[in-house]
N, C-alpha and C positions, 0 to 999 in steps of 0.2 A: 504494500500500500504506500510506504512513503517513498520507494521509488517512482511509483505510479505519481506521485503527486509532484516530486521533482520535475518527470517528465514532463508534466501538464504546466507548471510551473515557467519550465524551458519553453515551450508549445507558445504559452503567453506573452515573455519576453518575443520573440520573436515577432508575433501578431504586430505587436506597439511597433516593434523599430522597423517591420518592412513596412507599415503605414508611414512612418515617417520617411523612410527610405524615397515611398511614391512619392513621395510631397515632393521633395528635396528633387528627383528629378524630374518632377511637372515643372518647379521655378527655373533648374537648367532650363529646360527646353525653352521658357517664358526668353531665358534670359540669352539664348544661342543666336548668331548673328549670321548662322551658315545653314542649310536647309539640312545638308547632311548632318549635322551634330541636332538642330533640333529634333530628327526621325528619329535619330540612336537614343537621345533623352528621354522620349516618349517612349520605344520601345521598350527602354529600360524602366522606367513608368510599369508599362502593362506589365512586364512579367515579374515587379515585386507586388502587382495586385493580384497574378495569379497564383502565384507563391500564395500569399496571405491566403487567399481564398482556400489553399493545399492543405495549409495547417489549419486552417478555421474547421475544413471538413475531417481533420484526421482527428483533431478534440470534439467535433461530435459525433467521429464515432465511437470517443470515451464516454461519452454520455454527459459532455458541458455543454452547454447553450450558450450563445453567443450573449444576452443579457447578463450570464452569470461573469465574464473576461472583463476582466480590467479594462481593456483595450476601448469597449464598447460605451465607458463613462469617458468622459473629458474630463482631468487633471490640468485644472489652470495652472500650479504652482510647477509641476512637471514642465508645463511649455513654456513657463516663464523662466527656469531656470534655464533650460534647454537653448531658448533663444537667445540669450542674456551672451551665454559662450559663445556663439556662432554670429554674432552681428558683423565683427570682422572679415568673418572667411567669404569665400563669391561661392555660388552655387556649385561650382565647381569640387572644389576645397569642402564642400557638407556631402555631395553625394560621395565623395573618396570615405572622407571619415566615417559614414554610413555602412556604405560598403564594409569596409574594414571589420568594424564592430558586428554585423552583419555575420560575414564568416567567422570570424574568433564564436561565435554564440553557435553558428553551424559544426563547428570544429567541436566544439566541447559536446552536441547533439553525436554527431560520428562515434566519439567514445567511449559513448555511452552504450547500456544493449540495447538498447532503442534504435537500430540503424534500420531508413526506411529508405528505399532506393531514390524515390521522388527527392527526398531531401537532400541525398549527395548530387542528383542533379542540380538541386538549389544552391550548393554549394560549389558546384562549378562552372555553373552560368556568374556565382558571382566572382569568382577569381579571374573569369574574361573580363568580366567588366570592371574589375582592378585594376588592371593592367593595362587597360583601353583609356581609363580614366585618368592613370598617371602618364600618359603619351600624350591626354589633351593635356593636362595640368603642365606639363614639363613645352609643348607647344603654346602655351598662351603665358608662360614666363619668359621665354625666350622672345615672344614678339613683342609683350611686354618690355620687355628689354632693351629692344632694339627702337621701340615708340619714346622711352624716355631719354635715348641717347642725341633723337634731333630736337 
């Protein structure tokens, strides 16, 4: 039982950060100035809302209801803190960090005996898009870069 509840626990966390995850790369996409990076923004959009929706359906088929998840109250003081950190970084710079925290939470789900096939693909759709996202981050310093030098 109280691993069962860790699990569900773990299940949860996730819920909360791939919805923010989406968020994070709806405002990229808001925020892309090239068609191609807005499509990849969005795509990456949908497939942490299909994710979310993976694990929404695999806790009920534990028998939780979407009323009963954290996820499903808004927590002002959560988003307030949340945002408080983040007001510096660019859209960019949130869906990386996302990401990140994202798989470290997938990572620790893997080690567990809880391994479910769907979420080691969750988990390396998200290390593509780690590595996508640190090509733009390292592309838009560099032009960055070269914008402040004229």
């Amino acid at each position: 039982m109280i691993k069962n509840n860790s699990y569900i626990a773990l299940l949860e966390k996730l819920l909360t950060h791939l919805k923010n995850a989406k968020l994070e790369y709806l405002k990229a996409a808001d925020h892309a100035n090239r068609s191609e990076k807005k499509r990849y923004f969005n795509k990456q959009a949908l497939l942490r809302n299909r994710f979310f929706q993976e694990i929404l359906s695999e806790l009920q088929n534990l028998g939780m209801h979407y009323n009963d998840l954290v996820t499903s109250r808004l927590n002002f003081d959560q988003l307030l803190i949340s945002s408080i950190d983040k007001l510096r970084s660019n859209a960019l710079d949130k869906c990386l960090e996302s990401d990140k925290f994202l798989l470290e939470t997938y990572l620790s789900l893997r080690d567990s005996e809880f391994q479910n096939e769907k979420f080691l693909q969750h988990s390396s759709c998200i290390e593509i898009a780690i590595e996508q996202n640190q090509i733009f981050a390292s592309d838009y310093k560099i032009n960055d870069k070269v914008r402040s030098d004229f």
